[in-house]
PyMOL CGO cylinders between C-alpha atoms (Angstrom):
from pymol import cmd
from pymol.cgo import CYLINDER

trace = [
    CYLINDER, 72.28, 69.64, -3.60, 74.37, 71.15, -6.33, 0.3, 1, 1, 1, 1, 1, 1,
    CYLINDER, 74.37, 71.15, -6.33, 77.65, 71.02, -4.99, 0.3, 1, 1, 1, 1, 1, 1,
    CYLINDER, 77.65, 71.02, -4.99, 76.59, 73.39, -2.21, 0.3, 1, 1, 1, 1, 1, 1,
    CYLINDER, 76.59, 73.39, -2.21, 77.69, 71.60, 1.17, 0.3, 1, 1, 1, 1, 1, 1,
    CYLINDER, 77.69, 71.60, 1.17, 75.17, 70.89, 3.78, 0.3, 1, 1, 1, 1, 1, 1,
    CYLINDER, 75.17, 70.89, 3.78, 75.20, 71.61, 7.53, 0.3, 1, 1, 1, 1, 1, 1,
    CYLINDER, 75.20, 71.61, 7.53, 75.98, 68.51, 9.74, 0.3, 1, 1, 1, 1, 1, 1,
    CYLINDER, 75.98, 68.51, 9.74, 72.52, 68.78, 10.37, 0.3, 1, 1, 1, 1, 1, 1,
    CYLINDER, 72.52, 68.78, 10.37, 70.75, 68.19, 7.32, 0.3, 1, 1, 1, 1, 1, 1,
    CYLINDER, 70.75, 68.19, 7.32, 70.15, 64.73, 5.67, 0.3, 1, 1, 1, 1, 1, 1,
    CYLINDER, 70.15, 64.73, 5.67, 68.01, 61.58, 5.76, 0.3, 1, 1, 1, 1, 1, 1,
    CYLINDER, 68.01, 61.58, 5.76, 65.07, 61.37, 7.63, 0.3, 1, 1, 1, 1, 1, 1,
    CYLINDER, 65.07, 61.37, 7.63, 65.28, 65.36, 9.26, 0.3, 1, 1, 1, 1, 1, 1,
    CYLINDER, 65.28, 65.36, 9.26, 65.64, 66.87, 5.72, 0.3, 1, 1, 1, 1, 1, 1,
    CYLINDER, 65.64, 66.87, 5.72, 62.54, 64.60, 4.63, 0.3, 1, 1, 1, 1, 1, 1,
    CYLINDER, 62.54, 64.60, 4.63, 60.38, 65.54, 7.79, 0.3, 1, 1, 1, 1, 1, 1,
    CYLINDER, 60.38, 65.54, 7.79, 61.64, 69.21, 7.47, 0.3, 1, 1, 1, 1, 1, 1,
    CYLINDER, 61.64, 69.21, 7.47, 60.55, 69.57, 4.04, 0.3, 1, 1, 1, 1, 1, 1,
    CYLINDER, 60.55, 69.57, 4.04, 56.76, 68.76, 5.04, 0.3, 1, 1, 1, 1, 1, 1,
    CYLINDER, 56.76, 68.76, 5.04, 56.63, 71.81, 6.62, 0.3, 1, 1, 1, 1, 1, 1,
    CYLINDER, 56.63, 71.81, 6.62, 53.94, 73.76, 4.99, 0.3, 1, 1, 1, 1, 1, 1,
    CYLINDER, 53.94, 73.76, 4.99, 55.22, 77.42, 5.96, 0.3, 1, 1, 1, 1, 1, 1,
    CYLINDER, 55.22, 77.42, 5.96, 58.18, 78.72, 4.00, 0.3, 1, 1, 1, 1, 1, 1,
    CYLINDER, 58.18, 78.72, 4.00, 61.47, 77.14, 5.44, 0.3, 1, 1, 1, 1, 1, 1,
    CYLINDER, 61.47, 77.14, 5.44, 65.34, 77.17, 5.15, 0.3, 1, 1, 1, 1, 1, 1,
    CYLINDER, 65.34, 77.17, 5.15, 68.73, 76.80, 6.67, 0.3, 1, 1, 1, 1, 1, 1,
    CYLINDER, 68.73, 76.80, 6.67, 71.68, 78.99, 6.73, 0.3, 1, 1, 1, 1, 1, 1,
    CYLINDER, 71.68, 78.99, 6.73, 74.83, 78.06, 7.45, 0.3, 1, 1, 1, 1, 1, 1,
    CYLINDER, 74.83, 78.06, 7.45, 77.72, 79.97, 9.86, 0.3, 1, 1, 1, 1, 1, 1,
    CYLINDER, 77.72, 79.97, 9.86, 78.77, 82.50, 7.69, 0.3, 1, 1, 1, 1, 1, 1,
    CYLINDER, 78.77, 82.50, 7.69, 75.28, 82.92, 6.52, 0.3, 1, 1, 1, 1, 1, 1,
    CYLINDER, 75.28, 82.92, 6.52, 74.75, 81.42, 3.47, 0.3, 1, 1, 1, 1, 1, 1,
    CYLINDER, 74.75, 81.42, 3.47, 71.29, 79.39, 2.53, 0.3, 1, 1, 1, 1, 1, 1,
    CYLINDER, 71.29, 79.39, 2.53, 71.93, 75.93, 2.06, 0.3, 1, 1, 1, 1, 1, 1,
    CYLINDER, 71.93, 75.93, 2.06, 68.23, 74.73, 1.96, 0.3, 1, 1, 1, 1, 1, 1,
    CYLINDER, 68.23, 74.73, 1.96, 65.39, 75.62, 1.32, 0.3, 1, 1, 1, 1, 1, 1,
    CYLINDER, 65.39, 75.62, 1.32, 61.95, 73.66, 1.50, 0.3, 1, 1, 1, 1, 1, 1,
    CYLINDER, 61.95, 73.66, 1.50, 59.69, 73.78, -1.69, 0.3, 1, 1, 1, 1, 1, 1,
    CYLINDER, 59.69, 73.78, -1.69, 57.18, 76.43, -0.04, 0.3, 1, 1, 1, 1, 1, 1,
    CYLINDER, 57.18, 76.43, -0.04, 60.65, 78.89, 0.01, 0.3, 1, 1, 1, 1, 1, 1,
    CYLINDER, 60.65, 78.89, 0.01, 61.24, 78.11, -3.10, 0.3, 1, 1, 1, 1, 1, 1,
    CYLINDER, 61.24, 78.11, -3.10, 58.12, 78.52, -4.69, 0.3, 1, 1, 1, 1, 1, 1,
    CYLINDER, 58.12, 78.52, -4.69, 57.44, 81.76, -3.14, 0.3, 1, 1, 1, 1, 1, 1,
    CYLINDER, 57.44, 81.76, -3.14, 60.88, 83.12, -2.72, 0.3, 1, 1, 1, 1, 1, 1,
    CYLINDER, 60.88, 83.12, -2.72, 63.01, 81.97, -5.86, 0.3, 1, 1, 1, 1, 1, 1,
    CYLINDER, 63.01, 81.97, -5.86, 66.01, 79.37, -5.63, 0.3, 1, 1, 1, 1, 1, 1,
    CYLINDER, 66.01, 79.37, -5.63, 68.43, 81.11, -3.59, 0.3, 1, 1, 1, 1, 1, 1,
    CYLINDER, 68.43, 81.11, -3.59, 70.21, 78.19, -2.29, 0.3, 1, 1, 1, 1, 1, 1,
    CYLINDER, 70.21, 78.19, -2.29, 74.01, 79.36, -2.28, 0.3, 1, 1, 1, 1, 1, 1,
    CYLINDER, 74.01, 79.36, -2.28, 73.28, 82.34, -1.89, 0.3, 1, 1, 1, 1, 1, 1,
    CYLINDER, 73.28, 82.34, -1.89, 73.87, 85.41, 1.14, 0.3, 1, 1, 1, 1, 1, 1,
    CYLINDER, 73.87, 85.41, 1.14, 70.79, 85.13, 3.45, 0.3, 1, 1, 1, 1, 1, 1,
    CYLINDER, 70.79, 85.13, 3.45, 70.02, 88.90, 2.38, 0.3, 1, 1, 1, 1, 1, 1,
    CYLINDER, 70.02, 88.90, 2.38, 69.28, 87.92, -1.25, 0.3, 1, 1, 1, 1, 1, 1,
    CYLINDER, 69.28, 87.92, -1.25, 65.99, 87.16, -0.73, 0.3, 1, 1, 1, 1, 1, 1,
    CYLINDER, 65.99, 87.16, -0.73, 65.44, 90.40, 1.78, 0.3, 1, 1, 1, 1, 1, 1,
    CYLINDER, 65.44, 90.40, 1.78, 64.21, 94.15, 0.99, 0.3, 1, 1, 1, 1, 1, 1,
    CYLINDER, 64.21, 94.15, 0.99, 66.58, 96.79, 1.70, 0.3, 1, 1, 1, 1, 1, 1,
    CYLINDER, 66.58, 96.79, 1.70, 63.67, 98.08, 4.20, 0.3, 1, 1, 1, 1, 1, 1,
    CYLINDER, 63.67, 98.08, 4.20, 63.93, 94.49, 5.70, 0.3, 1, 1, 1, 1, 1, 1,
    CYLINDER, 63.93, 94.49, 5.70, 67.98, 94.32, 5.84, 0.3, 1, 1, 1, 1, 1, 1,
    CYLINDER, 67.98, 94.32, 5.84, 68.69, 95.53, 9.12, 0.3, 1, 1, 1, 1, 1, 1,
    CYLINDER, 68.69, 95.53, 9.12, 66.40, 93.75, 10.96, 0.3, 1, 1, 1, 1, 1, 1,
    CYLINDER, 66.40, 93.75, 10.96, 67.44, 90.44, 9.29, 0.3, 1, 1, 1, 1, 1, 1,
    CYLINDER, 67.44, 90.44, 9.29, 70.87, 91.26, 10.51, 0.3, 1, 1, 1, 1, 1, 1,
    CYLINDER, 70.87, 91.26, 10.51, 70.46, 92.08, 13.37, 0.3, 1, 1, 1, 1, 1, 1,
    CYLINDER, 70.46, 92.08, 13.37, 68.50, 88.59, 14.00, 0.3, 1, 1, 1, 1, 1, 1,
    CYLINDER, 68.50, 88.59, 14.00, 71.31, 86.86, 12.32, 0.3, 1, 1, 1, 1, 1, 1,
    CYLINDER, 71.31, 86.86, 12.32, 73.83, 88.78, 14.70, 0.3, 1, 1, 1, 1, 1, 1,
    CYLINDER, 73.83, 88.78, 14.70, 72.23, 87.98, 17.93, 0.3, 1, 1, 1, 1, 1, 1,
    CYLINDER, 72.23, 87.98, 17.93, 72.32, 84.28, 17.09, 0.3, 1, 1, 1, 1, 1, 1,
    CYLINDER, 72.32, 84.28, 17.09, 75.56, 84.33, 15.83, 0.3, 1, 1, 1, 1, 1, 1,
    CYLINDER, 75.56, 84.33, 15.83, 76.88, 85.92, 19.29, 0.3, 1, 1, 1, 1, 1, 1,
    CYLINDER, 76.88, 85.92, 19.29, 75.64, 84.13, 20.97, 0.3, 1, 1, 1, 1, 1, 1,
    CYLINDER, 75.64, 84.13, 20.97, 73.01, 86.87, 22.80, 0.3, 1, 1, 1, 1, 1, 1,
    CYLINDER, 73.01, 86.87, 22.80, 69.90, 85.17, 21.30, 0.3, 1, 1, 1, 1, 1, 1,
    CYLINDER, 69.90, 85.17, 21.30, 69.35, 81.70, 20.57, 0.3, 1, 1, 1, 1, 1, 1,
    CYLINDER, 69.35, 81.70, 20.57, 65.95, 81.89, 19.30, 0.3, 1, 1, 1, 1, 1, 1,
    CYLINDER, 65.95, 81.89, 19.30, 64.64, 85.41, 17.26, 0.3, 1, 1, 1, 1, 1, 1,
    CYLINDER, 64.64, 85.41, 17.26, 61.27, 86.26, 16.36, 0.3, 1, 1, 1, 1, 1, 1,
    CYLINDER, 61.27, 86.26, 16.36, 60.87, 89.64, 13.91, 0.3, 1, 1, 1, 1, 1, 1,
    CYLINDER, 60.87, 89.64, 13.91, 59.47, 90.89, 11.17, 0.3, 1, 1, 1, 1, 1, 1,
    CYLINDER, 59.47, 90.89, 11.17, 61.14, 91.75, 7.81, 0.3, 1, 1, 1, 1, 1, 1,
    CYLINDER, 61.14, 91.75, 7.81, 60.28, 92.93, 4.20, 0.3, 1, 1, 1, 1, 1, 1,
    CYLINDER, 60.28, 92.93, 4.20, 61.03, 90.16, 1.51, 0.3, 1, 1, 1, 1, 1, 1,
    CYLINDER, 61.03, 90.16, 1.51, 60.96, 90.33, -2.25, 0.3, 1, 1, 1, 1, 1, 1,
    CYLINDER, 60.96, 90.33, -2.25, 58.86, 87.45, -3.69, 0.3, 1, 1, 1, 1, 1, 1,
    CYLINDER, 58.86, 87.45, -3.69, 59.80, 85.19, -7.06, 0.3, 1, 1, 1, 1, 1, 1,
    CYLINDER, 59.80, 85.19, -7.06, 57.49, 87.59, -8.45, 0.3, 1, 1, 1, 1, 1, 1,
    CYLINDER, 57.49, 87.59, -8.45, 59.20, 91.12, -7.20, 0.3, 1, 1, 1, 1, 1, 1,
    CYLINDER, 59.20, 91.12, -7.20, 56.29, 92.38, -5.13, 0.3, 1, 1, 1, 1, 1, 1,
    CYLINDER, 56.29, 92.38, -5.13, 57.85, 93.18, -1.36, 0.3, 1, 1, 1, 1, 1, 1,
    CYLINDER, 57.85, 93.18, -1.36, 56.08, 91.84, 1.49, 0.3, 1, 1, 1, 1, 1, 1,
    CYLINDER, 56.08, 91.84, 1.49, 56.07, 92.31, 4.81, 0.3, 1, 1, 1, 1, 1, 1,
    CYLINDER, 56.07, 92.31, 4.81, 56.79, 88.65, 6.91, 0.3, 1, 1, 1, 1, 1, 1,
    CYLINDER, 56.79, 88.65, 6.91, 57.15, 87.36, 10.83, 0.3, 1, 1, 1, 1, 1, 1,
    CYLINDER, 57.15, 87.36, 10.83, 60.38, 85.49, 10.94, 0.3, 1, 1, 1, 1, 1, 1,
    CYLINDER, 60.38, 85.49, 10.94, 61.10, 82.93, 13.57, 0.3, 1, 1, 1, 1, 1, 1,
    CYLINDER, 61.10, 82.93, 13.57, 64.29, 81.35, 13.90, 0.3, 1, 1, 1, 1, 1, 1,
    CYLINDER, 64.29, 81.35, 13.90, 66.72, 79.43, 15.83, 0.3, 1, 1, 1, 1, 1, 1,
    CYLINDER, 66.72, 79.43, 15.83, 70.38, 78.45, 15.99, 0.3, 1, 1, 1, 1, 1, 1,
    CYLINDER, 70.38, 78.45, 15.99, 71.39, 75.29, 14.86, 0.3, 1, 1, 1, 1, 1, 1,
    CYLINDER, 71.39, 75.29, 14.86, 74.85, 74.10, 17.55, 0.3, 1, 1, 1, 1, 1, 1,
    CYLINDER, 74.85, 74.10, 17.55, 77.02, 71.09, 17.56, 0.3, 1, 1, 1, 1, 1, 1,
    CYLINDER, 77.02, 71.09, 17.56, 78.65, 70.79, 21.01, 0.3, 1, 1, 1, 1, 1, 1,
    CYLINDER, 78.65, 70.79, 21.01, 77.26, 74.35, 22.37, 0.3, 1, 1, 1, 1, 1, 1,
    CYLINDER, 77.26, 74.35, 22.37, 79.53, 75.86, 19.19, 0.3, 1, 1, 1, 1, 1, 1,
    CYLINDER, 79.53, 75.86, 19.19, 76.96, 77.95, 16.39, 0.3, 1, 1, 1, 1, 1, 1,
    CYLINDER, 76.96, 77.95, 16.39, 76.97, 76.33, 12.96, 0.3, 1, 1, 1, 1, 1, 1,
    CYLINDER, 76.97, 76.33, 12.96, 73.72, 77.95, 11.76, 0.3, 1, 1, 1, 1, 1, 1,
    CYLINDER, 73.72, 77.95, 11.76, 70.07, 78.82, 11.25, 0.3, 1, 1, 1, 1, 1, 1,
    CYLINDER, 70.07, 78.82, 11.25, 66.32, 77.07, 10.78, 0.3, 1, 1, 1, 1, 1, 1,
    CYLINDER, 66.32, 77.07, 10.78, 63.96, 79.31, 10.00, 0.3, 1, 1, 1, 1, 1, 1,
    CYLINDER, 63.96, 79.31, 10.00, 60.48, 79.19, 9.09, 0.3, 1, 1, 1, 1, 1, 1,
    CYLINDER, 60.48, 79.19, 9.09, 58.76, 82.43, 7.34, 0.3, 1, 1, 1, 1, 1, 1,
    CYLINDER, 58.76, 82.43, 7.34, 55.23, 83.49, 7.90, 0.3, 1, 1, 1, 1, 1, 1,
    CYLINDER, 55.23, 83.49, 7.90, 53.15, 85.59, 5.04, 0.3, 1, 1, 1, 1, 1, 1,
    CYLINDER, 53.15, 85.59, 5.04, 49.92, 86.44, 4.81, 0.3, 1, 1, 1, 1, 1, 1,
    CYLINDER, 49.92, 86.44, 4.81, 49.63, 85.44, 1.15, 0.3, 1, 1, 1, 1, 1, 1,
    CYLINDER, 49.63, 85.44, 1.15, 46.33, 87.13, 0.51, 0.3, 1, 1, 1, 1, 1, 1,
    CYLINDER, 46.33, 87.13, 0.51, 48.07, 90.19, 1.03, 0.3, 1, 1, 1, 1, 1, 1,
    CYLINDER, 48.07, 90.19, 1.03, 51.31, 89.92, -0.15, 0.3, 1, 1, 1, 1, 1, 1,
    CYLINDER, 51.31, 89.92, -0.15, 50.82, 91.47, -4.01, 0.3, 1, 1, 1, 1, 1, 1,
    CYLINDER, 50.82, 91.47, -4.01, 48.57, 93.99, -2.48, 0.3, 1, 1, 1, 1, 1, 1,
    CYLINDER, 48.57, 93.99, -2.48, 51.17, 95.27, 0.01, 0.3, 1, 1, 1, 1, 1, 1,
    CYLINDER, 51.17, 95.27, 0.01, 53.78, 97.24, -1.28, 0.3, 1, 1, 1, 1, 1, 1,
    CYLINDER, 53.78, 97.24, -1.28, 55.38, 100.33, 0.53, 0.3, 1, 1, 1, 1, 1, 1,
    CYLINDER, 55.38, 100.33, 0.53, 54.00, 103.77, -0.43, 0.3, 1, 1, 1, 1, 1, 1,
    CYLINDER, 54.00, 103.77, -0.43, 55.68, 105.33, -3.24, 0.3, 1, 1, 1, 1, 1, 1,
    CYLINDER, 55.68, 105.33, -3.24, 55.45, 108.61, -1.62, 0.3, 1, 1, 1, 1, 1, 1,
    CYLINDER, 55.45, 108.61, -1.62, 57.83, 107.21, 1.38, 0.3, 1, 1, 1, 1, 1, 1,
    CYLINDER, 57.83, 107.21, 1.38, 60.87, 106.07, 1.13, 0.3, 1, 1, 1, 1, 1, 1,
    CYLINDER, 60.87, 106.07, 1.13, 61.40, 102.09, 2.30, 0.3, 1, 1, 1, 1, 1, 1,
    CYLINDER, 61.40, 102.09, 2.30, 62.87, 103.22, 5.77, 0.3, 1, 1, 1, 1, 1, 1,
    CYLINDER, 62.87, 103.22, 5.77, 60.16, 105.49, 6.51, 0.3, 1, 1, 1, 1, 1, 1,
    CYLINDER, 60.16, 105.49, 6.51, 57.73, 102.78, 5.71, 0.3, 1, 1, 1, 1, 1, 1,
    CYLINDER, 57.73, 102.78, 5.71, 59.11, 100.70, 8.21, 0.3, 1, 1, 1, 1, 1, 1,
    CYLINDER, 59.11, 100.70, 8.21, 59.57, 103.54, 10.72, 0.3, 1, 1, 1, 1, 1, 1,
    CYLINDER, 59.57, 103.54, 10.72, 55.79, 104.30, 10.19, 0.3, 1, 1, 1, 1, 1, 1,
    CYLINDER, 55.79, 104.30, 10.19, 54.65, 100.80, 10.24, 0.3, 1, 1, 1, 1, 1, 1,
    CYLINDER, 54.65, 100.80, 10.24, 56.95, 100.81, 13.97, 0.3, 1, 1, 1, 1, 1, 1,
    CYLINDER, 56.95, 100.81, 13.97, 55.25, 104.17, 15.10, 0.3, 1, 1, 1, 1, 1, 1,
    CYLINDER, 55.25, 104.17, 15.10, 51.70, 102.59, 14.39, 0.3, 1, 1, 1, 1, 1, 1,
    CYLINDER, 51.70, 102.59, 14.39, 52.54, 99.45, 16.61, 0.3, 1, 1, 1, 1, 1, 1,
    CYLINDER, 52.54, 99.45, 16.61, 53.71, 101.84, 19.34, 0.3, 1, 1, 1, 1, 1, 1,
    CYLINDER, 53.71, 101.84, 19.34, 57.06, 101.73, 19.44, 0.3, 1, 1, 1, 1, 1, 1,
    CYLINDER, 57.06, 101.73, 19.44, 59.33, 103.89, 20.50, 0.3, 1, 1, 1, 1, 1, 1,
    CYLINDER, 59.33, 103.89, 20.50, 62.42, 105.80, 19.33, 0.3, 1, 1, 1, 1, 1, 1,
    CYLINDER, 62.42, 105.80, 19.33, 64.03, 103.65, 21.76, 0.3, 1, 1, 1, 1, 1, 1,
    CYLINDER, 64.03, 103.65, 21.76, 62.35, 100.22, 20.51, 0.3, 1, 1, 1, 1, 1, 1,
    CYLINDER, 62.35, 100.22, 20.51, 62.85, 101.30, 16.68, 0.3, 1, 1, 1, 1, 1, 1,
    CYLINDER, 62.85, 101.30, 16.68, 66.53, 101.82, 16.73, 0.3, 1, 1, 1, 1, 1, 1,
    CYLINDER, 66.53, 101.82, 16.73, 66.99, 98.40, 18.59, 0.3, 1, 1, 1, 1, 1, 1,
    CYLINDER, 66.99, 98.40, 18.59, 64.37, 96.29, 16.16, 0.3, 1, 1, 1, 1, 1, 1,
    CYLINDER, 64.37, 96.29, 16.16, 66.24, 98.21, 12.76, 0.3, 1, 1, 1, 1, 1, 1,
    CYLINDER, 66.24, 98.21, 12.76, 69.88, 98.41, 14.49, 0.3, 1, 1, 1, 1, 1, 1,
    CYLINDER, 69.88, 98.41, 14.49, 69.91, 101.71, 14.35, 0.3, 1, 1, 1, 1, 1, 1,
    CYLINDER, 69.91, 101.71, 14.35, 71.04, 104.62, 16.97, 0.3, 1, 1, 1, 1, 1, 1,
    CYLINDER, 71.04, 104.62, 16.97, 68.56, 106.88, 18.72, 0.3, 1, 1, 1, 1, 1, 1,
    CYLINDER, 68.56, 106.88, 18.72, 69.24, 110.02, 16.45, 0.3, 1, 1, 1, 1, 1, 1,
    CYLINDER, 69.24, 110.02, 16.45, 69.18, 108.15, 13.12, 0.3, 1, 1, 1, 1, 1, 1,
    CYLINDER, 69.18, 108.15, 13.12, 65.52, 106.97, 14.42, 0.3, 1, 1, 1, 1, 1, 1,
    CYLINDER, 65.52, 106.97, 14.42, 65.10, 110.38, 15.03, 0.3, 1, 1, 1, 1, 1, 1,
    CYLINDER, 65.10, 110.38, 15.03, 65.79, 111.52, 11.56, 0.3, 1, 1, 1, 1, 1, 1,
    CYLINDER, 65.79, 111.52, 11.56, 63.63, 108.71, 10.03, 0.3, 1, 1, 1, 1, 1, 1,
    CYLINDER, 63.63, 108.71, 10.03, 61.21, 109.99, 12.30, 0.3, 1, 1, 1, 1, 1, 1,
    CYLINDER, 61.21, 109.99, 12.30, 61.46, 113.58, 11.22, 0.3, 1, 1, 1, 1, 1, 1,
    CYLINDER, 61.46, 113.58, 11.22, 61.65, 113.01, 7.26, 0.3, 1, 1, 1, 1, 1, 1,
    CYLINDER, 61.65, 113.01, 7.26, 58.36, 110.70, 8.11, 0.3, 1, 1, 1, 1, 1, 1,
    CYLINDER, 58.36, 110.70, 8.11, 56.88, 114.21, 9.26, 0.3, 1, 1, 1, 1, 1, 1,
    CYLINDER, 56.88, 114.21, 9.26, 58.04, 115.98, 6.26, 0.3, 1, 1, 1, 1, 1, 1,
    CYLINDER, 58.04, 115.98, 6.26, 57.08, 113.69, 4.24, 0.3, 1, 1, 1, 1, 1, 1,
    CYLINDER, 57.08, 113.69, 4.24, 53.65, 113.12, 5.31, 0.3, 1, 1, 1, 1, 1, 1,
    CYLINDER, 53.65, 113.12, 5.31, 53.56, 117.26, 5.87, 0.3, 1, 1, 1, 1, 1, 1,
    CYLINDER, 53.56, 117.26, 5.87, 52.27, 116.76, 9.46, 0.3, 1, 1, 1, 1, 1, 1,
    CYLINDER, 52.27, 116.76, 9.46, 53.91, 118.23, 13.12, 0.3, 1, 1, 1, 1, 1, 1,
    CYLINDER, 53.91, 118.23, 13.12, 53.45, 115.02, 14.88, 0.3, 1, 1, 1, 1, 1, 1,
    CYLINDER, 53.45, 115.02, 14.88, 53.83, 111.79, 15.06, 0.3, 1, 1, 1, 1, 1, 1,
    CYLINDER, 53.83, 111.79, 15.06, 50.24, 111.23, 16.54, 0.3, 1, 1, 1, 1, 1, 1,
    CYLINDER, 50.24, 111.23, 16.54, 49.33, 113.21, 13.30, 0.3, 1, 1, 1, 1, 1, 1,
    CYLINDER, 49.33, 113.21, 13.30, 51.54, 111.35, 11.12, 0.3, 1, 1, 1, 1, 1, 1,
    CYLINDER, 51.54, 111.35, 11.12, 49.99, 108.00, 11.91, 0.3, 1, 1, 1, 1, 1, 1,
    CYLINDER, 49.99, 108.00, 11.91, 46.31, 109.77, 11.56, 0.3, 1, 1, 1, 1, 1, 1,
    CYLINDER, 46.31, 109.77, 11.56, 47.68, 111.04, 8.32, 0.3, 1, 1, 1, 1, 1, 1,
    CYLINDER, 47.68, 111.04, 8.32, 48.69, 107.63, 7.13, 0.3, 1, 1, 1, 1, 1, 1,
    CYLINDER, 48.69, 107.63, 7.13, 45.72, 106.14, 7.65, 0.3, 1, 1, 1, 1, 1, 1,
    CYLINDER, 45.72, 106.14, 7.65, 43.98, 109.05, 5.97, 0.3, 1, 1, 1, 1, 1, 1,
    CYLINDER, 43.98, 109.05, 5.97, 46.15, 107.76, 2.91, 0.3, 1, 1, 1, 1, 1, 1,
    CYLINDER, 46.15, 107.76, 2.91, 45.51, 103.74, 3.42, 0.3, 1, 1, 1, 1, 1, 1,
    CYLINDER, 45.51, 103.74, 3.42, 49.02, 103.52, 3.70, 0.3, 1, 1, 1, 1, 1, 1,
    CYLINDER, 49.02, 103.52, 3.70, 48.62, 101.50, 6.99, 0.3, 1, 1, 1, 1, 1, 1,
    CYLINDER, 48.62, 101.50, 6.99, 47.09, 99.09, 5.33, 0.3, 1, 1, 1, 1, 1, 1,
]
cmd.load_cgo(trace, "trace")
């Protein structure tokens, strides 16, 4: 693969049946780093084999990938489920469900397998609003699933009173009082999707 050195995990007949998966799929390695990538990644995604596991991830997306990446890295989480905001080979961002799990050798963490789900119909059409900024996108998109402040600062990694601030730039930005009225506004203005 390049030169790039592969997890313990990786090679022969797992690699082969891994790489039938049909959903975007990759591995990262301790410190983070992709080392594979199935042909599905890499045909939506780009090549980023080598690279940080953030490459491919949105800035509106980056704190929930690390905080996924975190957990399993602790120790606190073996498995994570999430969503995230990734750029495509193309550029377009799209919003994704990523489900992952750590890889161990003798109970010690040496990495990641993760598949990525997208909604590929979708995915060119949804970009985040221009009139937002990418954080209060995703604090909006939070707020219209019900979360909250509480829930939002643990899914972005946030505290409390940055949430809070998200929250009330979301209100100025949307010129609304509320955040019942901010999610009535953004639907107003399709930018629920």
């Amino acid at each position: 693969m390049d030169g790039i050195a592969q997890p313990p995990l990786l090679g022969g007949h797992l690699e082969e049946a891994l790489a039938q998966i049909n959903l975007p799929a990759y591995v990262l390695d301790h410190s983070g780093l992709i080392r594979w990538m199935n042909e599905r990644a890499i045909e939506l995604l780009g090549d980023h084999r080598g690279a940080h596991y953030l490459a491919p991830v949105a800035p509106e997306g980056a704190s929930a990938s690390r905080l996924a990446f975190t957990k399993k890295r602790l120790g606190s989480a073996r498995t994570t489920d999430y969503e995230s905001v990734l750029r495509l080979r193309s550029g377009e961002q799209v919003s994704v469900e990523i489900h992952a799990v750590s890889i161990e050798n003798g109970g010690r963490f040496i990495g990641i397998f993760g598949i990525v789900a997208v909604d590929e119909e979708r995915a060119v059409r949804r970009t985040f609003p221009a009139a937002l900024t990418p954080r209060q996108s995703e604090v909006l998109r939070l707020l219209a699933r019900g979360h909250s402040t509480a829930q939002m600062a643990e899914s972005l990694g946030l505290s409390r009173e940055t949430i809070r601030n998200h929250v009330r730039g979301l209100l100025h930005a949307l010129h609304v009082n509320s955040r019942v009225e901010a999610l009535a506004e953004a639907r107003r203005r399709g930018l629920l999707g």
